[in-house]
C-alpha positions as CSV (number, residue, x, y, z in Angstrom):
1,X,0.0,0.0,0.0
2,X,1.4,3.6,-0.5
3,X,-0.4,6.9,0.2
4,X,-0.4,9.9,-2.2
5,X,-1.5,13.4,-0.8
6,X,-3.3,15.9,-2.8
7,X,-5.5,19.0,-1.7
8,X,-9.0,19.0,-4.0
9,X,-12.3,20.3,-3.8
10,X,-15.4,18.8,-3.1
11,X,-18.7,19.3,-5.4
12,X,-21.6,16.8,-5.1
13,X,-19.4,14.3,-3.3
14,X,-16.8,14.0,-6.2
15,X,-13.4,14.6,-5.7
16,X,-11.7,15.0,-9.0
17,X,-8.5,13.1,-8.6
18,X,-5.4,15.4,-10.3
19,X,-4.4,14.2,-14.1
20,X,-0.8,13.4,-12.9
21,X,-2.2,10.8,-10.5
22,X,-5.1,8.8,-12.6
23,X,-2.5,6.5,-14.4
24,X,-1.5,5.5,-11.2
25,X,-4.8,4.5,-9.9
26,X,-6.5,3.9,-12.9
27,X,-9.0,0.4,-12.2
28,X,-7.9,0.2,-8.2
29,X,-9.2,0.2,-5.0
30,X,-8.2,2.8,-2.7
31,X,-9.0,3.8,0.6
32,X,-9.6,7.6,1.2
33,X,-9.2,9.6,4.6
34,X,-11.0,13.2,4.2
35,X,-9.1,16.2,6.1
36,X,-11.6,19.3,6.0
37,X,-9.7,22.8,7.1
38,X,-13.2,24.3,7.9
39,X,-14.7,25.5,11.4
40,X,-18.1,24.6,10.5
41,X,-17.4,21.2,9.8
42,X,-16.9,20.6,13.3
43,X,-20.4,21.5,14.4
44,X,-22.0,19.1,11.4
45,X,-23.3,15.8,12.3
46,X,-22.5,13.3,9.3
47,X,-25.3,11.6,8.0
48,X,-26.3,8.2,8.5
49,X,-24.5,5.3,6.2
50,X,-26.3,4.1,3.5
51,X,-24.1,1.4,1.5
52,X,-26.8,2.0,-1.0
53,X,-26.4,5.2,-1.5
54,X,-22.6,5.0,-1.0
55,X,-21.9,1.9,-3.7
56,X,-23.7,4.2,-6.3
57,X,-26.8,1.5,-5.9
58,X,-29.4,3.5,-5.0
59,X,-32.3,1.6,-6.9
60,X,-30.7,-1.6,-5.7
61,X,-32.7,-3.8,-3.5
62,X,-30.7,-3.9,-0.1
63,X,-30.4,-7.9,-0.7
64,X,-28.5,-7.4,-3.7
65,X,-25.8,-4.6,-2.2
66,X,-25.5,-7.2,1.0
67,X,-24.7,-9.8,-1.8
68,X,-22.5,-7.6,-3.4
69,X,-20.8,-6.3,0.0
70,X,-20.4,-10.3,0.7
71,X,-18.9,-11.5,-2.7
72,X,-16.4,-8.7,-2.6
73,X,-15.1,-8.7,1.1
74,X,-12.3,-11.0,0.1
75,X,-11.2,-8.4,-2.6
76,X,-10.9,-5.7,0.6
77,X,-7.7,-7.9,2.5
């Protein structure tokens, strides 16, 4: 594993990931820690997890994302 640190913004909950970097992590998995340098962030409560909502499966039955979550675990050691 190696770590690569870059400052972006955020819009939509996107990230665009700089140009210099996507050959690099073109087709992998990666794991991402957010740092926000804002006050206000502090005082927000973040929203409850939906794997639905975060796998980009939003009109996916929650069997199938469980399914999904299960086949792929063994990918995530």
């Amino acid at each position: 594993m190696f770590a690569l640190e870059f400052e972006a913004s955020i819009a939509n909950g996107v990230v665009r990931i700089p140009d210099h970097y996507q050959h690099i992590l073109d087709h992998k998995k990666a794991r991402f820690v957010v740092l926000v340098n804002d006050e206000l962030s502090t005082q927000v409560k973040p929203a409850s997890f939906d794997p639905r909502l975060f796998f980009g499966a939003a009109n996916a039955s929650k069997q199938s994302v469980d399914q999904f979550l299960l086949d792929s675990a063994s990918d995530w050691a």
